[in-house]
C-alpha positions as CSV (number, residue, x, y, z in Angstrom):
1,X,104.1,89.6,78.2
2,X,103.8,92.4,80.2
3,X,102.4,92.1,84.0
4,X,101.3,94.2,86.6
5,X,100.9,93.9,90.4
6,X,97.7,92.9,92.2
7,X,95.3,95.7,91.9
8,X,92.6,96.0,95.0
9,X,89.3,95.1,93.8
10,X,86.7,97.7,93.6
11,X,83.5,97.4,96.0
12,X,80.8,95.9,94.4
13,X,76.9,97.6,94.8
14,X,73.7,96.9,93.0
15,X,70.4,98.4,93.0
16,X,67.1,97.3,94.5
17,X,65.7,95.9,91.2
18,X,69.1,93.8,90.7
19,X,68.4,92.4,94.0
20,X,64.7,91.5,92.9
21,X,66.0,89.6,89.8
22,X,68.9,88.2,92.1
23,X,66.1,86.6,94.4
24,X,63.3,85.4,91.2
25,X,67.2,83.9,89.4
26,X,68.0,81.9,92.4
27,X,64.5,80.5,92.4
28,X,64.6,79.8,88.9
29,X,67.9,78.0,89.8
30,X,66.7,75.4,92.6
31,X,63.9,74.6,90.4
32,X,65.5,73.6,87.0
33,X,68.7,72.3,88.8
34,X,66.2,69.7,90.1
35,X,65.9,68.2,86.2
36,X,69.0,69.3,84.8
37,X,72.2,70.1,87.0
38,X,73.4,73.7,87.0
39,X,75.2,73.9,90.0
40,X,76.5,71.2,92.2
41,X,75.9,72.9,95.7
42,X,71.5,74.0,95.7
43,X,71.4,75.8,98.9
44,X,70.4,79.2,98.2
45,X,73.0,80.4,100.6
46,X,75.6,78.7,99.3
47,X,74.5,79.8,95.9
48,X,74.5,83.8,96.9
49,X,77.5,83.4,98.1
50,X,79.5,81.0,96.1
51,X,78.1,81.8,92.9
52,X,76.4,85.0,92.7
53,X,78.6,87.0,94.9
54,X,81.6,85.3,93.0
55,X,80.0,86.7,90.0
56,X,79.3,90.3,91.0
57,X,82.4,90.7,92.1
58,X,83.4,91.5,87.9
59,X,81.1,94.0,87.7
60,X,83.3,97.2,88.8
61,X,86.4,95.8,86.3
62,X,84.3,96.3,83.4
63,X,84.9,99.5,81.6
64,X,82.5,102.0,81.0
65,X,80.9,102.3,78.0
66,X,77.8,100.9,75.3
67,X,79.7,98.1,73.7
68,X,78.6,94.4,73.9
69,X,79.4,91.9,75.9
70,X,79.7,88.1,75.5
71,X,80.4,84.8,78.1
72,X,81.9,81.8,77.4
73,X,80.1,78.8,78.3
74,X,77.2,80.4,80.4
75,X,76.0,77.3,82.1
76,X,73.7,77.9,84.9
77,X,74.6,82.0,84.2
78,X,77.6,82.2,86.0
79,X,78.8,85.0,85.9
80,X,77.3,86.3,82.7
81,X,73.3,86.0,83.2
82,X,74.0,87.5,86.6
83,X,76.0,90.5,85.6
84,X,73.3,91.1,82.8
85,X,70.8,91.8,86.0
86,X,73.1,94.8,87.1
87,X,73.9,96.3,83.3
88,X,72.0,98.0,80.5
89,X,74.3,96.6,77.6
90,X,73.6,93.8,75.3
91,X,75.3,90.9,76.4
92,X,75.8,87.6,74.6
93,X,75.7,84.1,76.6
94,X,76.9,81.0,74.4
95,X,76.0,77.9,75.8
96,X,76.2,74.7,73.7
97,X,74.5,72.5,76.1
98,X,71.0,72.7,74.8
99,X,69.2,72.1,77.9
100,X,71.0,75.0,80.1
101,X,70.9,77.2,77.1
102,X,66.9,77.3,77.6
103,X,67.3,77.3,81.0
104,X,69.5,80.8,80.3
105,X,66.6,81.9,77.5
106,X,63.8,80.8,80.5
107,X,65.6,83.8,83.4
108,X,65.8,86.0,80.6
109,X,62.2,86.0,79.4
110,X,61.3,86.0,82.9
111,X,63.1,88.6,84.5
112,X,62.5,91.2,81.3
113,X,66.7,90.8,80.1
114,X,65.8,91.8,76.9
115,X,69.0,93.0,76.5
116,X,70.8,89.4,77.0
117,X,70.4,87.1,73.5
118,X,71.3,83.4,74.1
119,X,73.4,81.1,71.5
120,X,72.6,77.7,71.8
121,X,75.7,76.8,69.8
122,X,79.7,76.3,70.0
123,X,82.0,78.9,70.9
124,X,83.6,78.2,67.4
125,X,80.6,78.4,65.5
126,X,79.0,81.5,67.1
127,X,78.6,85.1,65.0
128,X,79.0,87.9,67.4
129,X,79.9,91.5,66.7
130,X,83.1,93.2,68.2
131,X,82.5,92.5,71.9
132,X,83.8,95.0,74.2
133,X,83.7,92.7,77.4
134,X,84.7,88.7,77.6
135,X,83.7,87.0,80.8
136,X,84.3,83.1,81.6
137,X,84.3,81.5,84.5
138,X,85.4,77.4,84.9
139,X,85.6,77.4,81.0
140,X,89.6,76.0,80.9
141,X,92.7,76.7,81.0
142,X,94.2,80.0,79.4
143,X,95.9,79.0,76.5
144,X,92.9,77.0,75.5
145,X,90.7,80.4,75.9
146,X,92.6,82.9,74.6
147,X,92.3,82.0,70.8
148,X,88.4,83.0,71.6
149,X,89.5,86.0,73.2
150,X,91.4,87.1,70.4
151,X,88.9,86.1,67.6
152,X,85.9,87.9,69.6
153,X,87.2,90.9,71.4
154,X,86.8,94.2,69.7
155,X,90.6,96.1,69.3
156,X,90.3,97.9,72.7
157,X,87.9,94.9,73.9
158,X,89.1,93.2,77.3
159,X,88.7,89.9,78.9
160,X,87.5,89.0,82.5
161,X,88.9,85.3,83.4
162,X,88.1,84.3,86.8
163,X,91.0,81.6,88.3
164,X,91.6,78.9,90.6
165,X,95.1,78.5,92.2
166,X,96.7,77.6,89.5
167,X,96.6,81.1,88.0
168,X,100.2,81.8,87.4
169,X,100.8,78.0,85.9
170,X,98.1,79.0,83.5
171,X,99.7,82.6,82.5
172,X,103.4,80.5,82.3
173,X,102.0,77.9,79.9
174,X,100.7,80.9,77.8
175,X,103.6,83.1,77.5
176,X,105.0,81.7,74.8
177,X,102.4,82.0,72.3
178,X,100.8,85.1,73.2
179,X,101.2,88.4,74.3
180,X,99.2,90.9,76.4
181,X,98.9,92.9,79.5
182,X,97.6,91.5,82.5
183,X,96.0,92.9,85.6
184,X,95.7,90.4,88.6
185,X,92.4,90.9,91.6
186,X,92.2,88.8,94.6
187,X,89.2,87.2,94.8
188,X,86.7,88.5,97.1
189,X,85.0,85.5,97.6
190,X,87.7,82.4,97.3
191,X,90.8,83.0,99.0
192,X,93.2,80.9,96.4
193,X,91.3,82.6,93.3
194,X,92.6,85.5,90.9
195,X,90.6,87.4,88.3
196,X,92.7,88.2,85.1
197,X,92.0,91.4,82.9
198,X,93.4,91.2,80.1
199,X,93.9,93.7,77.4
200,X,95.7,93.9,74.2
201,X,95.1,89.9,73.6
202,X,97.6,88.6,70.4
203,X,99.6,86.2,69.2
204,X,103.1,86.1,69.8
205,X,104.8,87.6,66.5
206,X,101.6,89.1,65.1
């Protein structure tokens, strides 16, 4: 499994119109996470900065280029629905949880996304093209979510994985059955947490 150092992470900028959405999403979000939770913490300030900043902060590891993208148990769009706001490419939320998967479909309408398609439906079950970009954030641990990786991700496709402390114990318990080349971030937004790119996702032996 090859490795590399921690990388800086790139500055993170949106425009105007992202920052409009931002603002009509994190209304959205106080009012449905009153009937169905979302997000335990519904400050608005805590939400910017715990969840939406921690969200943007993917944005500048995501290749260039027209190819899909897809995330992993969307939730209450984190980080998925919010990095749809700052990108022109189609992107994919699955979500089996029926009432946050019309929650996604509700900010979407809303906010003109007509580039984001929501799949109220398993991760296993779900029919997606070659996607160029996997994001998941709080999904599970690594070995559980690299299987998806691999069966989704297009050839050159990467994965962005957002991770708590236990980062390393994670990429341990993995190396044995898989291979791949990692690229670590320090979170800009929680101290203890690492974002994995990953690239070249495989089975061990394949």
């Amino acid at each position: 499994m090859k490795q590399d150092l921690f990388s800086p992470l790139p500055p993170v900028s949106v425009s105007r119109e992202t920052e409009a959405r931002l603002d009509q999403f994190t209304a959205l979000l106080l009012r449905w996470n009153a009937r169905i939770n979302l997000v335990a913490a519904p400050d608005a300030s805590v939400l910017r900065q715990r969840h939406i900043a921690d969200s943007l902060q993917l944005l500048p590891l995501i290749p260039e280029g027209q190819g899909p993208l897809a995330d992993l148990g969307s939730g209450g769009g984190f980080p998925g629905l919010v990095l749809a706001m700052a990108l022109d490419r189609p992107y994919h939320l699955i979500e089996s949880d029926r009432r946050k998967a019309a929650f996604l479909q509700t900010v979407a309408g809303e906010l003109g996304l007509t580039h984001v398609t929501v799949h109220a439906e398993r991760i296993e079950a779900v029919r997606l093209p070659p996607i160029a970009v996997l994001t998941a954030r709080a999904l599970g641990p690594l070995d559980r979510m690299l299987p998806w990786a691999e069966a989704l991700l297009a050839a050159d496709g990467v994965a962005l994985f957002p991770k708590g402390r236990a980062a390393e114990e994670e990429i341990a318990a993995a190396a044995p059955g898989w291979t791949m080349t990692i690229e670590r971030f320090k979170s800009s937004t929680e101290p203890n947490a690492t974002i994995l790119r990953l690239s070249g996702i495989r089975r061990a032996g394949a």
